[in-house]
C-alpha positions as CSV (number, residue, x, y, z in Angstrom):
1,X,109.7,-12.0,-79.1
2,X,106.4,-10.9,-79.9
3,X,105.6,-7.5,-82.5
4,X,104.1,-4.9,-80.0
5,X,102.1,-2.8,-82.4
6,X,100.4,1.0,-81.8
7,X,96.9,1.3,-81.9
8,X,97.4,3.6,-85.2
9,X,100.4,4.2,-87.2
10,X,102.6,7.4,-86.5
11,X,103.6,9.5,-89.6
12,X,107.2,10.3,-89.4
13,X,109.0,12.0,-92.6
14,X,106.4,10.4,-95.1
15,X,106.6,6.7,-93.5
16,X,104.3,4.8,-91.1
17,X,105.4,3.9,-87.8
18,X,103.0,0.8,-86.4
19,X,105.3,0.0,-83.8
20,X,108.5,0.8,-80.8
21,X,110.5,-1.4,-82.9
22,X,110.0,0.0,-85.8
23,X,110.2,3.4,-84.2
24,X,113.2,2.4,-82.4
25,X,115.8,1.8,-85.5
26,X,114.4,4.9,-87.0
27,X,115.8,7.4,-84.4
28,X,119.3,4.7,-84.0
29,X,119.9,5.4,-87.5
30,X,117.9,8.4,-89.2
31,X,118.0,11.1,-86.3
32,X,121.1,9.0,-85.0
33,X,122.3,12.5,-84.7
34,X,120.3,13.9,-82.1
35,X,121.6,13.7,-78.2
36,X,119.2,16.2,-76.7
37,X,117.1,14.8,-73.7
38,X,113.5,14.5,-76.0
39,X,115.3,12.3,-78.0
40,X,117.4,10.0,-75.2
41,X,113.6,9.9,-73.7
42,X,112.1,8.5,-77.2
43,X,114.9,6.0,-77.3
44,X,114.3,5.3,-73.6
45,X,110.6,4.7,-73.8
46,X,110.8,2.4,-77.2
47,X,113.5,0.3,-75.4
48,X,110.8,-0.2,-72.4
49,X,107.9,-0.6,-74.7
50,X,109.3,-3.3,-76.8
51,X,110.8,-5.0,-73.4
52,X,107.2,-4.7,-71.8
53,X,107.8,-1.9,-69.0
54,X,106.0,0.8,-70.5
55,X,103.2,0.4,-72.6
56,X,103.6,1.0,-76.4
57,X,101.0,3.8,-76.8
58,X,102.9,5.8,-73.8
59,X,106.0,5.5,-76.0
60,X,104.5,6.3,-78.9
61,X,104.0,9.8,-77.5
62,X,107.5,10.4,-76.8
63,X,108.2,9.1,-80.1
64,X,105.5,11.4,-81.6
65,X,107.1,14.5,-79.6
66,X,110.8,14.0,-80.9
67,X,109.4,13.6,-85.1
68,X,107.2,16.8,-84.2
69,X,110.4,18.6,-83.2
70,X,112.5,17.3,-86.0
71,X,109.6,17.9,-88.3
72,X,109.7,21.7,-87.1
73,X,113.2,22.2,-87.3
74,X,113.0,20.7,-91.1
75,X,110.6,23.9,-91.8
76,X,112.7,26.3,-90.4
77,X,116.3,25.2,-92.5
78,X,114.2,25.2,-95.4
79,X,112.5,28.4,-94.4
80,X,116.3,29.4,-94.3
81,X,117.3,28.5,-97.3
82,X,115.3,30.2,-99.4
């Protein structure tokens, strides 16, 4: 299998994503607990990037939309909190 790579890194949660892979076991295990349809679509697309149906930069905008969200929501518990 051959390492599909973005044309630049995404930033998600303070580390560098260079890839669908990559990408991929990020949402299966750190926002494993997600199951609304932005992030089924980011899992979707980074399964069909890595498997050559999509390309990887088209994933990689799904995958940018979901850490955007989650990125958002982080503000707003912490803007809770305090």
């Amino acid at each position: 299998m051959s390492v599909i790579l973005w044309d630049k890194p995404v930033n998600a949660h303070g580390l560098l994503f260079f890839g669908p892979l990559e990408a991929l076991a990020f949402l299966e295990t750190t926002l494993s607990g997600r199951a609304d349809l932005h992030y089924r679509l980011a899992c979707s697309m980074m399964n069909d990037a890595v498997n050559g149906r999509v390309s990887p930069d088209e994933a990689r905008e799904f995958f940018e939309a979901v850490v955007a969200e989650t990125s958002d929501e982080h503000k707003s518990e912490l803007l809770l909190a305090s």
